[in-house]
N, CA, C and O atoms as a printed pandas DataFrame, in Angstrom:
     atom_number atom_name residue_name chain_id  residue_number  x_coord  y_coord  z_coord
0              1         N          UNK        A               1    0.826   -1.203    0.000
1              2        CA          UNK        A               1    0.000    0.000    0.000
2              3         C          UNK        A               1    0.864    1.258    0.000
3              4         O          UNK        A               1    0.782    2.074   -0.918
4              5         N          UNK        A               2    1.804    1.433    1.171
5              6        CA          UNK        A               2    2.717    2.542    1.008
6              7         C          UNK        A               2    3.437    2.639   -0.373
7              8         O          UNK        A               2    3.485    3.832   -0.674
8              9         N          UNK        A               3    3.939    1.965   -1.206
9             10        CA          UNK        A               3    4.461    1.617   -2.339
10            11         C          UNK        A               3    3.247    2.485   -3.594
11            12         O          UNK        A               3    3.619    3.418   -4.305
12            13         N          UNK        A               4    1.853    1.926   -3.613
13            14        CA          UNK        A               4    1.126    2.597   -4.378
14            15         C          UNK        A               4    0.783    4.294   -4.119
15            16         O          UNK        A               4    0.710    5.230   -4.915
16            17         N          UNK        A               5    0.621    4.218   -2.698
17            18        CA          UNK        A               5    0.685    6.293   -2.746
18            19         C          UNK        A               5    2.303    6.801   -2.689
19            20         O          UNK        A               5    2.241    7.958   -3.106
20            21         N          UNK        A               6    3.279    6.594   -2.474
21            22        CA          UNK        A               6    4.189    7.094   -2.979
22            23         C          UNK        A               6    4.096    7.271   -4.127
23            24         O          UNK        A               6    4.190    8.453   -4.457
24            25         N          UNK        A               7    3.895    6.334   -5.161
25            26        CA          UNK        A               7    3.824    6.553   -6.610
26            27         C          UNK        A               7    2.647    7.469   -7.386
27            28         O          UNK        A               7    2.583    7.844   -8.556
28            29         N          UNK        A               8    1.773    7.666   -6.286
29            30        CA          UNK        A               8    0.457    8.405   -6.536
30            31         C          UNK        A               8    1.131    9.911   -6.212
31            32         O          UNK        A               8    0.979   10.800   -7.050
32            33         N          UNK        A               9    1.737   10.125   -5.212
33            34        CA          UNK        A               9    2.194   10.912   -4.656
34            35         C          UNK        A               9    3.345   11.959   -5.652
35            36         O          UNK        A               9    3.483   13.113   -6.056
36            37         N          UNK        A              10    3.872   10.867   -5.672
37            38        CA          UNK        A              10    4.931   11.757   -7.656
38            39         C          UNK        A              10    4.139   11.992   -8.715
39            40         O          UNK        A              10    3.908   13.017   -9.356
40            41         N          UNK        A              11    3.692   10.694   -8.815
41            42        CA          UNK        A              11    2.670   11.458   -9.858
42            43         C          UNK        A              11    1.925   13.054  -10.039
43            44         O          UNK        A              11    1.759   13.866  -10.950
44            45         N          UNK        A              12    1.563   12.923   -8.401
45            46        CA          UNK        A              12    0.644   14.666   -8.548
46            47         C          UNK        A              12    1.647   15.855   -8.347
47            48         O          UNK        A              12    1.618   17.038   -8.684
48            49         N          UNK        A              13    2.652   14.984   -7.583
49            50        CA          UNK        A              13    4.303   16.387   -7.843
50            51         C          UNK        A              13    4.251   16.790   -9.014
51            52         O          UNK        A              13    4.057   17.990   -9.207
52            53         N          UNK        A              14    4.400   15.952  -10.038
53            54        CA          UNK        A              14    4.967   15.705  -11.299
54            55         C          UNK        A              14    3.641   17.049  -12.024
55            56         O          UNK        A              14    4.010   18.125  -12.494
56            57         N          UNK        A              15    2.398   16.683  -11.951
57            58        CA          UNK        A              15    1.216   17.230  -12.243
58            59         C          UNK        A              15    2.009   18.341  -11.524
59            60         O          UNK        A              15    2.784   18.968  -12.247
60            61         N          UNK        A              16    1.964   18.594  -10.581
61            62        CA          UNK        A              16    1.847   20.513  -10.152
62            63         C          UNK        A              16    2.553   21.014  -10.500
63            64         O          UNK        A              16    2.355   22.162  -10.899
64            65         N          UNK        A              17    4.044   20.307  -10.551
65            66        CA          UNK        A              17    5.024   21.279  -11.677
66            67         C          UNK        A              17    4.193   21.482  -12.742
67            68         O          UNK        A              17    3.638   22.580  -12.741
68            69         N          UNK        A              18    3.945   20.755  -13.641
69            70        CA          UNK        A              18    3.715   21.356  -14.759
70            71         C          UNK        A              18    2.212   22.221  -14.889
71            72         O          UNK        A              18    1.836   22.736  -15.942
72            73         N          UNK        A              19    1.510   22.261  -13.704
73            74        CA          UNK        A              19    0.407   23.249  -13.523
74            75         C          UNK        A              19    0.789   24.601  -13.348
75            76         O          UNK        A              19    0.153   25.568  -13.767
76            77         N          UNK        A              20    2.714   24.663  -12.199
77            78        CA          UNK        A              20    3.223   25.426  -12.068
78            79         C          UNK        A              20    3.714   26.324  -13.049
79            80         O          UNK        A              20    3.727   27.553  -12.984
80            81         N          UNK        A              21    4.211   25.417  -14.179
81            82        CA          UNK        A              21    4.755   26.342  -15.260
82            83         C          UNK        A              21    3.584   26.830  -16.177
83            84         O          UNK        A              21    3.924   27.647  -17.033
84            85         N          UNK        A              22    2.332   26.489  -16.148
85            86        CA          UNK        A              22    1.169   26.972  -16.677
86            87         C          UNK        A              22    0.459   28.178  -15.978
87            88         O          UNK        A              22   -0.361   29.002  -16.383
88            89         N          UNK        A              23    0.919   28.027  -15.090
89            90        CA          UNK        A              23    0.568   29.123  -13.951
90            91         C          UNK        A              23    1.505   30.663  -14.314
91            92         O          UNK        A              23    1.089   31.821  -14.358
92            93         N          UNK        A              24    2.981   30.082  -14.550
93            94        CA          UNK        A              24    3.280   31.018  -14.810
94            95         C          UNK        A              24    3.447   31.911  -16.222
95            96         O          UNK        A              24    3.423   33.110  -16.499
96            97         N          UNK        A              25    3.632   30.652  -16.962
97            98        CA          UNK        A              25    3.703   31.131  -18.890
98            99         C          UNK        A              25    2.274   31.774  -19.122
99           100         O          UNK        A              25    2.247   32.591  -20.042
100          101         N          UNK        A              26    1.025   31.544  -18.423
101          102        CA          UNK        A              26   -0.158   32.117  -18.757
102          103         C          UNK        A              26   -0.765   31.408  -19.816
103          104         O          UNK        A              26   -0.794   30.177  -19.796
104          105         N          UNK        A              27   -1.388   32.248  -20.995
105          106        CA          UNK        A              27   -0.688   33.667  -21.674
106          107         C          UNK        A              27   -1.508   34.630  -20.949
107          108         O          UNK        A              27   -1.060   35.774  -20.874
108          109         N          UNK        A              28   -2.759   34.340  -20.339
109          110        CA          UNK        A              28   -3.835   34.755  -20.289
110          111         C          UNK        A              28   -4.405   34.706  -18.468
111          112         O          UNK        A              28   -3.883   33.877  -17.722
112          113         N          UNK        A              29   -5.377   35.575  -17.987
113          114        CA          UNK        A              29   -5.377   34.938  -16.703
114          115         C          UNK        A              29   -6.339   34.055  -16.311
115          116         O          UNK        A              29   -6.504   33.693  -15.146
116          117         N          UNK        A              30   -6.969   33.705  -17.238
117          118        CA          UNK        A              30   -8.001   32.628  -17.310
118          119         C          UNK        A              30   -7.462   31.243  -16.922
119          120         O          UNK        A              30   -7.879   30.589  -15.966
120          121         N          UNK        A              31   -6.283   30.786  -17.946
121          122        CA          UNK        A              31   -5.217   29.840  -17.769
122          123         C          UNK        A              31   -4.247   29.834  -16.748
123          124         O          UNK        A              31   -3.526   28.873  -16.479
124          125         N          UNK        A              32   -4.246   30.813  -16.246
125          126        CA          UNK        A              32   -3.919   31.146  -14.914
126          127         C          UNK        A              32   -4.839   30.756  -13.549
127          128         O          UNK        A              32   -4.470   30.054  -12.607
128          129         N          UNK        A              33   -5.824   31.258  -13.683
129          130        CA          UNK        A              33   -6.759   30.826  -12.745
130          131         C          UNK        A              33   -6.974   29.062  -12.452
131          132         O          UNK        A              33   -7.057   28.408  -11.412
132          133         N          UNK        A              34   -7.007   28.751  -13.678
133          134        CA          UNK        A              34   -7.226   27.059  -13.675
134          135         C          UNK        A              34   -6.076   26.461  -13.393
135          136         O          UNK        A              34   -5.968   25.242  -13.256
136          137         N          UNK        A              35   -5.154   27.271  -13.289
137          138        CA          UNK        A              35   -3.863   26.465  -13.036
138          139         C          UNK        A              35   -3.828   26.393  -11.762
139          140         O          UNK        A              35   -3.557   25.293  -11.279
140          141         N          UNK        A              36   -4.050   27.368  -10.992
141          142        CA          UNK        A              36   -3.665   27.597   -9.494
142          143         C          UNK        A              36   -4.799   26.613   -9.197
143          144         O          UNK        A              36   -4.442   25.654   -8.514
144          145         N          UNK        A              37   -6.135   26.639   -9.571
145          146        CA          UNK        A              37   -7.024   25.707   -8.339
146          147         C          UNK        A              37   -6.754   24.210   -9.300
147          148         O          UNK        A              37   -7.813   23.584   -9.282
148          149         N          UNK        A              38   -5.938   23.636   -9.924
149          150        CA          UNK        A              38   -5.473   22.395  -10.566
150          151         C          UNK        A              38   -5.087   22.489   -9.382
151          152         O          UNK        A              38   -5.726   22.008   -8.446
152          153         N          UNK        A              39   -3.660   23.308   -9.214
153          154        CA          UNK        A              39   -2.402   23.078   -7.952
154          155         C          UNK        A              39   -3.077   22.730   -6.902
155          156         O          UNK        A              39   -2.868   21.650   -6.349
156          157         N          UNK        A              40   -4.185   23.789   -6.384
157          158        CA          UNK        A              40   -5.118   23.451   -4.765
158          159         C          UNK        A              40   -5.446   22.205   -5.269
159          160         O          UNK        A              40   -4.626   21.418   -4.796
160          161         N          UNK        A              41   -6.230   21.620   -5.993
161          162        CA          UNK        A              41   -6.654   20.215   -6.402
162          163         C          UNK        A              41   -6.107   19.475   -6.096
163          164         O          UNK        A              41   -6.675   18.717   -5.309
164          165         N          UNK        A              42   -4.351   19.078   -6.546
165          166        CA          UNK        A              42   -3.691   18.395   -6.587
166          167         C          UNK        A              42   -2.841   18.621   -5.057
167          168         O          UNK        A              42   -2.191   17.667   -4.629
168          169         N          UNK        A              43   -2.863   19.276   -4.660
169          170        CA          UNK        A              43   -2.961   19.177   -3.374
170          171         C          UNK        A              43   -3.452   18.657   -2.417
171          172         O          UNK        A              43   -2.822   18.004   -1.585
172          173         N          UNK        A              44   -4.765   18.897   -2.401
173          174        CA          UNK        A              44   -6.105   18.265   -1.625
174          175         C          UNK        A              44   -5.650   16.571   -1.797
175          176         O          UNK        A              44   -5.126   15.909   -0.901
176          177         N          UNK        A              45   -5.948   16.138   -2.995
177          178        CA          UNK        A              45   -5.568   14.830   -3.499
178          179         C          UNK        A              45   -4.183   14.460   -3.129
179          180         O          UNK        A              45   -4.192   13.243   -3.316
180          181         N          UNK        A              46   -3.026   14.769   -2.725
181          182        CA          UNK        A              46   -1.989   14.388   -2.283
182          183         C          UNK        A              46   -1.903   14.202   -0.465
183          184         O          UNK        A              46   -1.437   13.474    0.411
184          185         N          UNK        A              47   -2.784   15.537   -0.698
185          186        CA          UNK        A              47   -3.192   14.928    1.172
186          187         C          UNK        A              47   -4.482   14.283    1.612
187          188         O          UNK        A              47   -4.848   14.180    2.783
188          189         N          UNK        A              48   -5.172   13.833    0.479
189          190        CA          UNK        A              48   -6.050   12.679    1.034
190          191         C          UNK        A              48   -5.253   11.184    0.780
191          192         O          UNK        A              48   -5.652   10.159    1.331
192          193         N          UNK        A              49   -4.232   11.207   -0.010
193          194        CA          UNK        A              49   -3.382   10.047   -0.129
194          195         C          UNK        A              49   -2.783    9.680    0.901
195          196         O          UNK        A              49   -2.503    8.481    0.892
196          197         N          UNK        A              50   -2.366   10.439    2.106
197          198        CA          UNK        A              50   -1.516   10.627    3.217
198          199         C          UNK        A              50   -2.511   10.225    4.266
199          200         O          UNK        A              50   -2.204    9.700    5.336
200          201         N          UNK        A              51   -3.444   10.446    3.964
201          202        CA          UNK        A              51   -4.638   10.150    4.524
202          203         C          UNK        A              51   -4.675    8.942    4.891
203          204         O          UNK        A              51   -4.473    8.421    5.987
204          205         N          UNK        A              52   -5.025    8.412    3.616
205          206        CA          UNK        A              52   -5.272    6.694    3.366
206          207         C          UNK        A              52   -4.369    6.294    3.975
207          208         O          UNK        A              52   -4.532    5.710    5.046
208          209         N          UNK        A              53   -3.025    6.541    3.366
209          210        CA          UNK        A              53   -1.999    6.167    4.431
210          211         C          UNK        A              53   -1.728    5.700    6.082
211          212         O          UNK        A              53   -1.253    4.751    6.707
212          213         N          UNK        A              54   -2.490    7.298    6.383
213          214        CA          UNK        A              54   -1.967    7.437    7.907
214          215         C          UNK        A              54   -3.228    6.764    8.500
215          216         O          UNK        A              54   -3.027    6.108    9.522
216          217         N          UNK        A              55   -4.513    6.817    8.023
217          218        CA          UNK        A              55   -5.445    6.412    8.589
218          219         C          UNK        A              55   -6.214    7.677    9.456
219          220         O          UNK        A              55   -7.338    7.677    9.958
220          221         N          UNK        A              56   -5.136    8.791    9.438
221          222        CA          UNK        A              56   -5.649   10.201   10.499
222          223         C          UNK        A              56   -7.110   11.093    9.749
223          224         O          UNK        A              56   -7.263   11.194    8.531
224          225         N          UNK        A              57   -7.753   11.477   10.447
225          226        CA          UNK        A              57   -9.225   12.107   10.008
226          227         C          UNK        A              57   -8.338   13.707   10.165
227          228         O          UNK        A              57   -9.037   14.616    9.719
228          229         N          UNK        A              58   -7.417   14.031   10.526
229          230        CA          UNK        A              58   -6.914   15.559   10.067
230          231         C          UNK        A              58   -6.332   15.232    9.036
231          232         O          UNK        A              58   -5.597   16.219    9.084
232          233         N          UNK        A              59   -5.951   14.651    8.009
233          234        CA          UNK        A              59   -5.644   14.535    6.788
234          235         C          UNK        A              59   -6.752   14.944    6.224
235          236         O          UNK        A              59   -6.852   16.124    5.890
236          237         N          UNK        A              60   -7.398   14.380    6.094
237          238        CA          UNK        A              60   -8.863   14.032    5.630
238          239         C          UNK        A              60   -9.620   15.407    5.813
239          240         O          UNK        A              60  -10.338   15.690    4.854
240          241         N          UNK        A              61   -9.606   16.265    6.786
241          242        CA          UNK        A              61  -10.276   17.699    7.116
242          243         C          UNK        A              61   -9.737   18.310    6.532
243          244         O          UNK        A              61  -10.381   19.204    5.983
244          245         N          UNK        A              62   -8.202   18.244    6.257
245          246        CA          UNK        A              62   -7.691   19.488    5.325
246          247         C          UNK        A              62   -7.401   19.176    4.641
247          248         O          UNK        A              62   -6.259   19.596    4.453
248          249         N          UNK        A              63   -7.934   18.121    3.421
249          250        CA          UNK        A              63   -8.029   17.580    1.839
250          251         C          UNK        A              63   -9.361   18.621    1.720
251          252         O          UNK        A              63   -9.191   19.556    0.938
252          253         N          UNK        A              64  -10.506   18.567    2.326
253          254        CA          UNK        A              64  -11.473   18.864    2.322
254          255         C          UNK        A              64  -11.252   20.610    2.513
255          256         O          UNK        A              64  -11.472   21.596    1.810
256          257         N          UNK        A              65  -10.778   20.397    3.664
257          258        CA          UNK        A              65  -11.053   22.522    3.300
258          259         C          UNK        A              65   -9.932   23.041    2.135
259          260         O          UNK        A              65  -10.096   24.117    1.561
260          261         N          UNK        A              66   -8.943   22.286    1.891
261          262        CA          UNK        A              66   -8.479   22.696    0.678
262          263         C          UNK        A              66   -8.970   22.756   -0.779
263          264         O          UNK        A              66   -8.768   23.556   -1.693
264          265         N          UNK        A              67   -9.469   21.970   -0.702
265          266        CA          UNK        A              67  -10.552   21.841   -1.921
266          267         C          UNK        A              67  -11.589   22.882   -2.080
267          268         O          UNK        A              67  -11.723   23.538   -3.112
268          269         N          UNK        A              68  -12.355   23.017   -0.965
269          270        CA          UNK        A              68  -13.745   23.920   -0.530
270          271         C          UNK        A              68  -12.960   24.935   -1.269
271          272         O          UNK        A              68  -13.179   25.083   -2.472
272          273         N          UNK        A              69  -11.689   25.949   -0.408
273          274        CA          UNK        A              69  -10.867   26.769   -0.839
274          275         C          UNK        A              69  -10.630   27.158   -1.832
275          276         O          UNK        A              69  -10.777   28.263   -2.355
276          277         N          UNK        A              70  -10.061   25.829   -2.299
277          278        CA          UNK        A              70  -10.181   25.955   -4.108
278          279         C          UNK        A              70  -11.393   26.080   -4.876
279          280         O          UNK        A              70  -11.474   26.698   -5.938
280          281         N          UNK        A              71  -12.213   25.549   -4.375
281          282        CA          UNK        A              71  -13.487   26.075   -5.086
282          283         C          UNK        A              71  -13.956   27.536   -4.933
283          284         O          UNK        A              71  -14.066   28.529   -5.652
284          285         N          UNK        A              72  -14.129   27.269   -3.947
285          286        CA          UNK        A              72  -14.492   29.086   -3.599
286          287         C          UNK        A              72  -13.970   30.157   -4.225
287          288         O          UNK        A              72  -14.730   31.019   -4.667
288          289         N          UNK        A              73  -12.849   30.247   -4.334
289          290        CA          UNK        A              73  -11.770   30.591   -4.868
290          291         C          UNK        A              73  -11.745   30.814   -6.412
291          292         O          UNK        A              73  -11.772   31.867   -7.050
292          293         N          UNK        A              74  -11.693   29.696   -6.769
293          294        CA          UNK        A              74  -12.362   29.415   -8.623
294          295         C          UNK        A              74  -13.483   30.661   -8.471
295          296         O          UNK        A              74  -13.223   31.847   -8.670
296          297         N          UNK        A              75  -14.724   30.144   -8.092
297          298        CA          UNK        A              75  -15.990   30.747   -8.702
298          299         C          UNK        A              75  -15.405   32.240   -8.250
299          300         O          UNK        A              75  -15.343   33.174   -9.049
300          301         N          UNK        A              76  -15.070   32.317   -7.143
301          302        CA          UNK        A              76  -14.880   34.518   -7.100
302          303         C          UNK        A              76  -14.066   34.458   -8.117
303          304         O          UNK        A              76  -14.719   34.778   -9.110
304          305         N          UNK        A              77  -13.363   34.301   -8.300
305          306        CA          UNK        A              77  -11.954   35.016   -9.561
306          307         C          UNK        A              77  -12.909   34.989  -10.834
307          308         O          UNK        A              77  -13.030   35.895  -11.659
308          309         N          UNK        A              78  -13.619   33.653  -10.822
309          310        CA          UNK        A              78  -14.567   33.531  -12.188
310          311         C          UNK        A              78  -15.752   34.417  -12.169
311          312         O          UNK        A              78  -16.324   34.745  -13.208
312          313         N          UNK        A              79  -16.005   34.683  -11.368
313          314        CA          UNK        A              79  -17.125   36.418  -10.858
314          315         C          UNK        A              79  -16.745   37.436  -11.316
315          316         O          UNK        A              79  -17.465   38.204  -11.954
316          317         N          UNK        A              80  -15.273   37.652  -11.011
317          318        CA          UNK        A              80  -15.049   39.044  -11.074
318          319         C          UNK        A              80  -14.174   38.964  -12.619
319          320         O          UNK        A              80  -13.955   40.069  -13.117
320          321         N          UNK        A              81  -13.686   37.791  -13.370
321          322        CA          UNK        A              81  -13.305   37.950  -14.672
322          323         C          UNK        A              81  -14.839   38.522  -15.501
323          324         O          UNK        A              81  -15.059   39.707  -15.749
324          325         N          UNK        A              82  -15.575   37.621  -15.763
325          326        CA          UNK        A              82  -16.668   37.757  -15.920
326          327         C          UNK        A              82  -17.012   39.176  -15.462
327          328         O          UNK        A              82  -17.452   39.782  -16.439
328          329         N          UNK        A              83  -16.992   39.902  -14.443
329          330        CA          UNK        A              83  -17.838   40.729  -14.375
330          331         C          UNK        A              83  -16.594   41.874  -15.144
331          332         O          UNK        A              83  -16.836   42.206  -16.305
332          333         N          UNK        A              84  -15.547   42.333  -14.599
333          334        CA          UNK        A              84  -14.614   43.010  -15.321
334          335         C          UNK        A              84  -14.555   42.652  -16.700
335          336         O          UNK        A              84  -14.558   43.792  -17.163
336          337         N          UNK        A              85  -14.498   41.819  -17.808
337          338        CA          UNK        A              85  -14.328   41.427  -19.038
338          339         C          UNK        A              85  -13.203   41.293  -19.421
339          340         O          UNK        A              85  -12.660   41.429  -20.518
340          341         N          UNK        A              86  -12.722   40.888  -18.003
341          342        CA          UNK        A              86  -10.805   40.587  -18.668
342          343         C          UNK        A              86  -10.086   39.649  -19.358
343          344         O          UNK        A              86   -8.861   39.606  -19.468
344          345         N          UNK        A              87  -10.850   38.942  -19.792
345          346        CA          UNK        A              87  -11.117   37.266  -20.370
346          347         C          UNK        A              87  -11.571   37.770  -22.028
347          348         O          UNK        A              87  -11.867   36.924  -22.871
């Protein structure tokens, strides 16, 4: 089991770098926006893996408010692109 989330675990490293460099090349801040709540995503998901792991329910609470976060997060930025017309 430890063997399969380690490998789960690079995997989503591997993913956020390259969300990272999307984050930063842009071109746009739209592609920007989706990059950063990918990263919160892949986050959340790296610490619900740790989770499984550890068996701990605070893993598990802050997979969850990281996510919420990221959502929340998404829809305002997507409010105020939308409402500004910067997109």
């Amino acid at each position: 089991m430890q063997t399969i989330v380690t490998i789960v675990q690079i995997s989503l490293g591997f993913a956020a770098l390259l969300a990272i460099a999307r984050a930063i090349k842009g071109p746009d801040i739209v592609d920007r926006i989706v990059a950063v709540d990918l990263i919160l995503l892949l986050l959340a998901a790296g610490v619900g893996a740790e989770a499984a792991t550890s068996g701990s329910e605070l893993y598990s609470a802050i997979a969850i408010v990281v996510a919420l976060i990221a959502f929340v997060g998404t829809v305002l930025v997507a409010r105020f692109v939308e409402w500004r017309d910067v997109a």
